[in-house]
Backbone bond lengths (Angstrom), bond angles and torsions (degrees), N, CA, C in turn:
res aa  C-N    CA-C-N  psi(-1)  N-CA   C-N-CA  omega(-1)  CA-C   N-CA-C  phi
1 X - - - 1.446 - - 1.529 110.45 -
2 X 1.279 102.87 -44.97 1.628 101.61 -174.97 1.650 100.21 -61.38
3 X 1.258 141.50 -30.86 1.559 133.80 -159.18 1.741 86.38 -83.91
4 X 1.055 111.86 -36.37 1.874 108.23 -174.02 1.391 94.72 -63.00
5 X 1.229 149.86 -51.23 1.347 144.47 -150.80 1.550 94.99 -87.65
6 X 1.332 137.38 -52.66 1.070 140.98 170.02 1.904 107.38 -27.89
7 X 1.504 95.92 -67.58 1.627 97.91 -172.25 1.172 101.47 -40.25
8 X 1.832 115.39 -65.10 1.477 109.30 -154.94 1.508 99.83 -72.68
9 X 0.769 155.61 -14.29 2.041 150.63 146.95 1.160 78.95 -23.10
10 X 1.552 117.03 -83.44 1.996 120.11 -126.28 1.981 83.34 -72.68
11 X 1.335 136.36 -20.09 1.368 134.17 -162.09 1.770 99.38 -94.53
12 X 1.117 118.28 -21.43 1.428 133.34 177.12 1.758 93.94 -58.75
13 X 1.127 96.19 -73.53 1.742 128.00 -165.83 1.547 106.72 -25.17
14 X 1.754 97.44 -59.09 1.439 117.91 176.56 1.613 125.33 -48.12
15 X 1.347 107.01 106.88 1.708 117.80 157.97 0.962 128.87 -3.27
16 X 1.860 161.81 30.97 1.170 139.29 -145.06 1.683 103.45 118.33
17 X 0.884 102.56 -30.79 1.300 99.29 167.09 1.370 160.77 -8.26
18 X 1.026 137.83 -12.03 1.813 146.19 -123.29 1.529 98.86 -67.23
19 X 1.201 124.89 121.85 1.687 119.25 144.22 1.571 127.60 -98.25
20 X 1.244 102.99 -177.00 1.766 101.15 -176.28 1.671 90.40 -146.14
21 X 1.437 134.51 163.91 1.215 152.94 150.59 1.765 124.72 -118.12
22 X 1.013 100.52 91.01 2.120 95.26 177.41 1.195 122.78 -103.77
23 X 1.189 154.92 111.23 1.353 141.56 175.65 1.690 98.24 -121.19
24 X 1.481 102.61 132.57 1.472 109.93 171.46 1.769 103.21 -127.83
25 X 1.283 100.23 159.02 1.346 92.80 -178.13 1.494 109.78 -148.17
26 X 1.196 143.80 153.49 1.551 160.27 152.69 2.209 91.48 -11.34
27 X 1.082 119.85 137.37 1.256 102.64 146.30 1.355 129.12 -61.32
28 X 1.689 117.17 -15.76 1.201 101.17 -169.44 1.307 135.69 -84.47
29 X 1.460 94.24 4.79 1.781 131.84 -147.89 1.228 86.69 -91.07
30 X 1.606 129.33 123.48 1.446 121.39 170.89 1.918 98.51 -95.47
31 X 0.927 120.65 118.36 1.866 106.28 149.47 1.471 129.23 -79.04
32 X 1.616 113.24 162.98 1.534 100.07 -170.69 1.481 95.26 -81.09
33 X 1.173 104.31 138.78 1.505 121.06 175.63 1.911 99.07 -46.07
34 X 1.313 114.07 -42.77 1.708 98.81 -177.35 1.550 114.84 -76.68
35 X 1.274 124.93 -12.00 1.352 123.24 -166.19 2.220 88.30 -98.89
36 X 1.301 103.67 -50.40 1.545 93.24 -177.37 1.660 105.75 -69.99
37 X 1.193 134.69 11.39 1.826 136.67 -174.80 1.820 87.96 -104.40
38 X 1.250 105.80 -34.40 1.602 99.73 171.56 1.396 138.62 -64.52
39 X 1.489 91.82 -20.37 1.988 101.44 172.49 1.268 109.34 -70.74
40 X 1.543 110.51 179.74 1.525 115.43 176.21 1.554 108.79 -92.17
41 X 1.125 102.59 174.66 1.768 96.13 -173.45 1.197 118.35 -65.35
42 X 1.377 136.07 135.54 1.219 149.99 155.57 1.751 103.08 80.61
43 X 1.257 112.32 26.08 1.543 114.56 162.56 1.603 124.81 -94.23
44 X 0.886 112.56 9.67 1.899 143.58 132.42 1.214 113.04 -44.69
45 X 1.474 121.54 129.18 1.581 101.85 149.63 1.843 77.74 -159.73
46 X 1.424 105.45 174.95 1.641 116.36 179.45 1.329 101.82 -150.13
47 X 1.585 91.05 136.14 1.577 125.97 -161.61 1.931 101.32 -75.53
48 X 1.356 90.60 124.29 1.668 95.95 174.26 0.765 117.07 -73.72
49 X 1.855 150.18 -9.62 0.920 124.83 169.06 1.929 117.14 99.20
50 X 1.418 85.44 -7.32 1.995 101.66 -178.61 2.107 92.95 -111.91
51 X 0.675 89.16 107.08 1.692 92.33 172.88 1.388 112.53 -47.17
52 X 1.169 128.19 -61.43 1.620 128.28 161.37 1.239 126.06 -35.70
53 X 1.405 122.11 -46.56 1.382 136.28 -179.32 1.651 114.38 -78.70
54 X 1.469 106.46 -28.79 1.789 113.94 158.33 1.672 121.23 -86.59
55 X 0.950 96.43 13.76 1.895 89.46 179.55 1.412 94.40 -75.70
């Protein structure tokens, strides 16, 4: 995790730049509460489970 935050630092830095972060996941998928408190806000989201409604 720390080398992912690193990149987007050194990708921040960059001129022109733009990044994005998404992670979706299964509801069934628990994350550790300290590793998901490490993302940025609202780069979470959980997959309903309707294929149409997750595209």
């Amino acid at each position: 995790m720390a080398a992912a935050r690193e990149l987007l630092a050194a990708m921040d830095a960059m001129w022109g730049l733009e990044t994005g972060l998404g992670l979706w996941t299964r509801r069934t998928l628990e994350l550790r509460k300290e590793w998901e408190a490490g993302l940025p806000a609202d780069a979470h989201g959980v997959l309903t489970g309707d294929p149409a409604a997750d595209r």
